[in-house]
C-alpha positions in Angstrom: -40.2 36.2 -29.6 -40.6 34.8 -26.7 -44.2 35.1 -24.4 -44.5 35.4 -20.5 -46.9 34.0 -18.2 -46.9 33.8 -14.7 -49.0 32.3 -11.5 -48.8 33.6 -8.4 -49.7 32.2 -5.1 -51.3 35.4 -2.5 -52.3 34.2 1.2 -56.0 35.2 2.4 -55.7 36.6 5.7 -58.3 38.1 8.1 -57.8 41.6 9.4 -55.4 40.1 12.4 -52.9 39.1 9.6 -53.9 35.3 10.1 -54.7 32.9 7.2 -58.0 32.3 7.3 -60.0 30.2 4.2 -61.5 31.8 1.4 -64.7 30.8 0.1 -64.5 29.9 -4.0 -68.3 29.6 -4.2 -68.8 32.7 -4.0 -68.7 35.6 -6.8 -66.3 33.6 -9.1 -68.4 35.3 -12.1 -67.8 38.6 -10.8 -63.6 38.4 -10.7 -63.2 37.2 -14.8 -61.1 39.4 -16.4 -59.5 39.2 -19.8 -56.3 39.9 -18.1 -56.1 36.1 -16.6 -58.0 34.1 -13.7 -58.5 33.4 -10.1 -58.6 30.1 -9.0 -58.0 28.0 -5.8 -55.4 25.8 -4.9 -54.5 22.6 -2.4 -55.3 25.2 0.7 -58.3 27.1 0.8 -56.3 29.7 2.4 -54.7 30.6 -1.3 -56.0 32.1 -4.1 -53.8 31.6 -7.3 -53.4 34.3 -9.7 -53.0 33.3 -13.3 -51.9 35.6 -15.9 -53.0 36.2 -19.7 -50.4 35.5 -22.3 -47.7 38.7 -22.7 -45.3 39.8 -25.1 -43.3 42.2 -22.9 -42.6 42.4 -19.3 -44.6 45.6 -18.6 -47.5 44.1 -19.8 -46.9 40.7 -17.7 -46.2 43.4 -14.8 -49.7 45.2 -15.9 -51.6 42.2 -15.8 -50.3 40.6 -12.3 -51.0 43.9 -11.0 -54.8 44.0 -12.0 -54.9 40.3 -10.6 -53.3 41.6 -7.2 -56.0 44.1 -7.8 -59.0 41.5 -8.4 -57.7 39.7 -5.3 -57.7 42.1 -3.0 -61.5 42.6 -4.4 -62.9 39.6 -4.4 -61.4 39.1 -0.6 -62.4 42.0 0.9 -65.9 41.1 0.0 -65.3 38.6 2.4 -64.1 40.9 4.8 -60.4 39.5 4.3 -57.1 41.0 2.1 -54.2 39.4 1.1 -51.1 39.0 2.1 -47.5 38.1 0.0 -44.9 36.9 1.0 -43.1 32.8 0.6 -44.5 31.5 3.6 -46.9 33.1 6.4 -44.3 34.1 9.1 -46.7 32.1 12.2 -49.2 30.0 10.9 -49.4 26.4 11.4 -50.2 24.0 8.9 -52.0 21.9 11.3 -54.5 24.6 11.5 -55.1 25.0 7.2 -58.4 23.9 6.2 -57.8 22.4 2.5 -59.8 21.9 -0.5 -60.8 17.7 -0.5 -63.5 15.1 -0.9 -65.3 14.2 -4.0 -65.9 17.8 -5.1 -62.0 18.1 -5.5 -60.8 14.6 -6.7 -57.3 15.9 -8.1 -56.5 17.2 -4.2 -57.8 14.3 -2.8 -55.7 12.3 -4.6 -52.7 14.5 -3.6 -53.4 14.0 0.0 -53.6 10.6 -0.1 -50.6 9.7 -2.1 -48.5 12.5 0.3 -50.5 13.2 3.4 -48.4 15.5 5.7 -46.0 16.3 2.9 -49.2 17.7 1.5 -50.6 19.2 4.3 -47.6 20.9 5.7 -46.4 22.4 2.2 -48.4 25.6 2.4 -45.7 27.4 0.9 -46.6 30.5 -1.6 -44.3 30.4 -5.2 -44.3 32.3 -8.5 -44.2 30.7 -11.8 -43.1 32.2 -14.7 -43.6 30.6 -18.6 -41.4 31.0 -21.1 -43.3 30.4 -24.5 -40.8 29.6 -27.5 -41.2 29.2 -31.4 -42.0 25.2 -32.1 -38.5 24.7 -33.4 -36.9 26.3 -31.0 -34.3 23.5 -28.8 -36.3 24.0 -25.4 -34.1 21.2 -23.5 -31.2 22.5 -24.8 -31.9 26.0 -23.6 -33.6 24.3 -20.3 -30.1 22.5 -19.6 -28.3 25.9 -19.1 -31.5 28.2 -18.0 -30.7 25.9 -15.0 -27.7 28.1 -13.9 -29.3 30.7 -12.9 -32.0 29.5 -10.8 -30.5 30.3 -7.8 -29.9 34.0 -8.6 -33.8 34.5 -9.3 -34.6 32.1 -6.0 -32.1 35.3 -4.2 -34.2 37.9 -5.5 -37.0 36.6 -4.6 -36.4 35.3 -1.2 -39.5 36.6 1.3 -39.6 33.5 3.6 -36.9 33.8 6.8 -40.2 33.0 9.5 -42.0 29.5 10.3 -44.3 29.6 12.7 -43.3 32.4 14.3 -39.1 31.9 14.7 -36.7 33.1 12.4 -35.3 29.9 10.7 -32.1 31.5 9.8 -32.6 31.5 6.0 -33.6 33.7 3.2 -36.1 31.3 1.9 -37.7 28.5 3.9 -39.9 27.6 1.5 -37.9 25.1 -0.2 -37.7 23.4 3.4 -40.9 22.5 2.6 -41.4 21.9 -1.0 -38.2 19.9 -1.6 -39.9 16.9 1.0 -42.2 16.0 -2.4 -40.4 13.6 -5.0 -39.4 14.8 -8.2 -39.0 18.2 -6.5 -35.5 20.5 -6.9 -33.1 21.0 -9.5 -33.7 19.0 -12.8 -31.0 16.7 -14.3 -29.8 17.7 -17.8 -31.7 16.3 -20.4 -30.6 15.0 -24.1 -33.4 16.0 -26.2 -37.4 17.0 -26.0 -38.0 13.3 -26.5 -35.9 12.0 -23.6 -37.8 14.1 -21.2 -41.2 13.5 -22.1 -40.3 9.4 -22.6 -39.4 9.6 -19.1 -42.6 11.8 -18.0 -44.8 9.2 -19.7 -42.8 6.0 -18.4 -43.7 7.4 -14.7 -47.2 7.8 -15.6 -47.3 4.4 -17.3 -45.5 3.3 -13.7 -47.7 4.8 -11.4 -45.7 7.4 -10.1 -47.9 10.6 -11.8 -51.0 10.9 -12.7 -52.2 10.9 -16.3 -52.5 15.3 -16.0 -49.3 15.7 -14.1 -46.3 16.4 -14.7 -42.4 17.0 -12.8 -43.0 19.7 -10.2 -39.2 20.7 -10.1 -37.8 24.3 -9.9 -37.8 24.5 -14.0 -39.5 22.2 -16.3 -40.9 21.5 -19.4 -44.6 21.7 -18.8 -46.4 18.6 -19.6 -49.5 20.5 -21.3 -48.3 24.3 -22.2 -44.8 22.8 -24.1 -43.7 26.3 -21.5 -40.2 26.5 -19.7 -41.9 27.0 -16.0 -39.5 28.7 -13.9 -40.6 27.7 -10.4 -38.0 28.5 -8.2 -39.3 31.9 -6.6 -40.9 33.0 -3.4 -44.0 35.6 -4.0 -42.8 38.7 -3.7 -44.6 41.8 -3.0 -43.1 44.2 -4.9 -43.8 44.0 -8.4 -40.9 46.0 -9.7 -38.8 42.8 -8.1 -41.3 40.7 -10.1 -40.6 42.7 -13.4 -36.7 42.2 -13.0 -37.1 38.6 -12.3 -39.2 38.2 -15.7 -36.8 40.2 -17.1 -33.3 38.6 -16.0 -34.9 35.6 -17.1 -36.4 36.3 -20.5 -33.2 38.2 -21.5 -30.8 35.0 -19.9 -33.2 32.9 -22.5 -33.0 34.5 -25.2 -29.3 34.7 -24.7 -28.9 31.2 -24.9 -31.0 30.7 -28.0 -28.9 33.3 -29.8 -26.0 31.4 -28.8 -27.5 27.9 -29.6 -28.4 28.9 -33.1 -24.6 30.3 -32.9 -23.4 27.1 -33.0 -21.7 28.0 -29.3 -22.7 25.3 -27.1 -21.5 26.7 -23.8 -20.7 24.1 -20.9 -23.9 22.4 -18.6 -23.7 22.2 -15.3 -24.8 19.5 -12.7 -27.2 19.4 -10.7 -24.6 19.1 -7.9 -22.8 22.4 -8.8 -26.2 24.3 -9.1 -27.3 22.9 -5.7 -24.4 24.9 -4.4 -25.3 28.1 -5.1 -28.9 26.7 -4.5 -28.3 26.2 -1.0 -26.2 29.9 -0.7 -29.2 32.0 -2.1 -31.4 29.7 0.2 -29.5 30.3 3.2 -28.1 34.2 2.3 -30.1 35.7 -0.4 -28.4 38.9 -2.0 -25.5 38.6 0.7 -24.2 35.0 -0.5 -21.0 34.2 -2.0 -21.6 33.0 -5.6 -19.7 29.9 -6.7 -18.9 30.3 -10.5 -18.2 27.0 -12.1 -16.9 28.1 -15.3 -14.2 29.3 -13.8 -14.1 27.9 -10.0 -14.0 30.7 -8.3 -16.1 32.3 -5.6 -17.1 35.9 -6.0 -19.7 38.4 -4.1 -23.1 39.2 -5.6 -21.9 42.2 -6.8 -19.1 40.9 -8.9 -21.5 38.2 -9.8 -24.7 40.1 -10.9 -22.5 42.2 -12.8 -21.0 39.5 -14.6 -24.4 38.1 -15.6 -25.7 41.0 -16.4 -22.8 42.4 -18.8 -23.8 38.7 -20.7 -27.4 39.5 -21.5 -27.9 43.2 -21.3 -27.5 43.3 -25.5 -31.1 42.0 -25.2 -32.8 44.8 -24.3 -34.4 46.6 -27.5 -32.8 50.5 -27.2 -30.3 51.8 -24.3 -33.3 53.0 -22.2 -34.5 50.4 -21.6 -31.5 48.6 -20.4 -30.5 52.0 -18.6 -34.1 51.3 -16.9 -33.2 47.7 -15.9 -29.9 48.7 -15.2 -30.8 51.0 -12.1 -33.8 48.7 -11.3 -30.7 45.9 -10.0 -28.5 48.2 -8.8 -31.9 49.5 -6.3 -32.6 45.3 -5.8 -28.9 44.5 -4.7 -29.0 47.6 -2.7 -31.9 46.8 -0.9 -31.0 42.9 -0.5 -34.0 40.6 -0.1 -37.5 40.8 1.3 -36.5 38.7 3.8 -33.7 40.9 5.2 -36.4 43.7 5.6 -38.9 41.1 6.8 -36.4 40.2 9.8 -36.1 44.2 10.3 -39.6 45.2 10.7 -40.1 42.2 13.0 -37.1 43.3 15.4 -38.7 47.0 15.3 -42.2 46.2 15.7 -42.1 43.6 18.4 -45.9 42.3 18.1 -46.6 39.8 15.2 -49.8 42.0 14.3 -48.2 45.1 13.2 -45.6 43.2 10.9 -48.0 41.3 9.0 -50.1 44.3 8.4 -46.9 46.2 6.8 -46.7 42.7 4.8 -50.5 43.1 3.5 -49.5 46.4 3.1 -47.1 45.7 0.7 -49.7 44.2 -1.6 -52.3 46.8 -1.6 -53.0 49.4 -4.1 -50.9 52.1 -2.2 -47.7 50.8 -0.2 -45.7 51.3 2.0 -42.7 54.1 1.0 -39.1 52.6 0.2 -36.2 54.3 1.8 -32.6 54.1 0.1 -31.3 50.8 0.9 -34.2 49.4 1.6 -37.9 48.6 2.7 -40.0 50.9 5.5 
């Protein structure tokens, strides 16, 4: 079997829509739950939800959802709410207050190994976990889990805005993130042992800290023995959230079956997957798909299908594929966050009213969808 976590990064904004900090000192007590934690991040303006360990998707989606719940709690006794979305579409970084000083050694060390790199990264990801059985050939499953991080990066896209203009991509965010070393797509790896050899020899070096590990868009965490899936903007909706976890989860178990099949199928570089990178980057759900296996370029629709006719056999009884099924026909109908993001701002035409329909989106009620897309 394998288990689910994830952590998700929600923006504290006042009732203007603006990022504002959030105060950890307060109430902390109150917010424990035995569904996961709260906890802060480099930016006080963030609040980082972390979820308990799950079996099942619904019960990762159940979870997430009382954290989103807890959030919007704990800041509204601040007199704030939150906000999700990849990056806040007009706030500066120069204006984020951030978590430092001796109280905080870990982020003070951070800011003064990358300084603006640091400061100006206040991006919003999820991360999901992938726990495995001990013998179970993580790297090798890693190697080809790789594929299909730009797909999930697609569905996920919710960052088009910096600072107010409309940067012309689907996700921004990795403008920001991919400034930090040892950030992007991993390499292929041999073996377990290979990768954490090389983690340690960069901690023996200097380059990481003795509690750190790689921050790229999968990994092998350093402490959990997890595959992190890091790839994805937040998203508000957490039926797009559920499909994520599940198009991953099924894609892994796929490849385990097929590993302990003795079919090793072909891994691609990090080159090739930086192609299709860049497309859901730059088009989300309306790219062109590059499929290396058999060079050829194809739309999304021919190329979800295709993925999904591979690990649809994973679901546990027809209605639940049926269920998952309809759930990514709705997602490539609707195309990304992003493309409604860039539609409400057009129709609105003052900041203020955009990123309240964003907060919106997160609360306990929102807004309707309409076929083919987002109100």
């Amino acid at each position: 079997m394998i288990t689910l976590g994830m952590e998700e990064e929600v923006q504290v904004v006042d009732d203007h829509g603006q990022l504002v900090p959030h105060d950890f000192s307060r109430d902390l007590a109150q917010f424990g739950t035995p569904e996961g934690l709260l906890d802060r991040e480099i930016h006080r303006c963030v609040i980082e939800l972390k979820t308990r360990i799950c079996n099942t998707v619904p019960e990762l989606v159940g979870a997430l959802r009382h954290l989103r719940t807890q959030a919007r709690h704990k800041t509204a006794a601040q007199g704030q709410q939150i906000l999700i979305a990849g990056i806040h579409p007009t706030a500066r970084w120069q204006q984020q207050a951030m978590h430092s000083g001796p109280e905080y050694p870990h982020y003070t060390q951070l800011l003064d190994e990358y300084q603006d790199v640091a400061r100006s990264a206040f991006s919003f990801g999820m991360h999901l976990h992938l726990g495995f059985d001990f013998a179970a050939p993580k790297l090798a499953i890693m190697n080809r889990l790789r594929h299909v991080l730009p797909e999930v990066l697609a569905l996920s896209a919710s960052s088009p805005f910096l600072e107010g203009r409309d940067t012309g991509l689907d996700s921004w965010r990795h403008s920001l993130l991919d400034r930090y070393p040892r950030m992007g797509t991993p390499d292929p790896w041999d073996s377990e042992q290979a990768y954490r050899a090389h983690v340690n020899r960069l901690r023996q070096l200097g380059c990481l800290g003795e509690g750190q590990g790689l921050w790229q868009d999968l990994r092998l965490h350093h402490r959990y023995g997890t595959l992190e899936v890091r790839i994805m903007d937040t998203h508000p909706d957490l039926d797009r959230v559920g499909l994520i976890a599940t198009l991953l989860k099924w894609e892994a178990e796929t490849i385990l079956q097929e590993l302990q099949a003795g079919r090793e199928t072909s891994v691609w570089s990090r080159a090739c997957i930086d192609e299709n990178k860049w497309r859901a980057r730059r088009h989300g759900l309306r790219a062109q798909w590059i499929e290396w296996d058999r060079d050829e370029a194809c739309s999304t629709a021919t190329h979800f299908e295709r993925w999904w006719s591979r690990i649809a056999l994973r679901a546990n009884h027809a209605a639940e594929r049926n269920d998952w099924e309809r759930r990514l026909a709705d997602a490539l109908s609707e195309g990304s966050f992003a493309d409604a993001l860039r539609r409400r701002a057009a129709q609105d035409g003052h900041w203020r009213h955009t990123l309240q329909w964003i907060a919106d989106m997160a609360a306990d009620e929102p807004p309707l969808r309409q076929a083919g897309g987002w109100r």
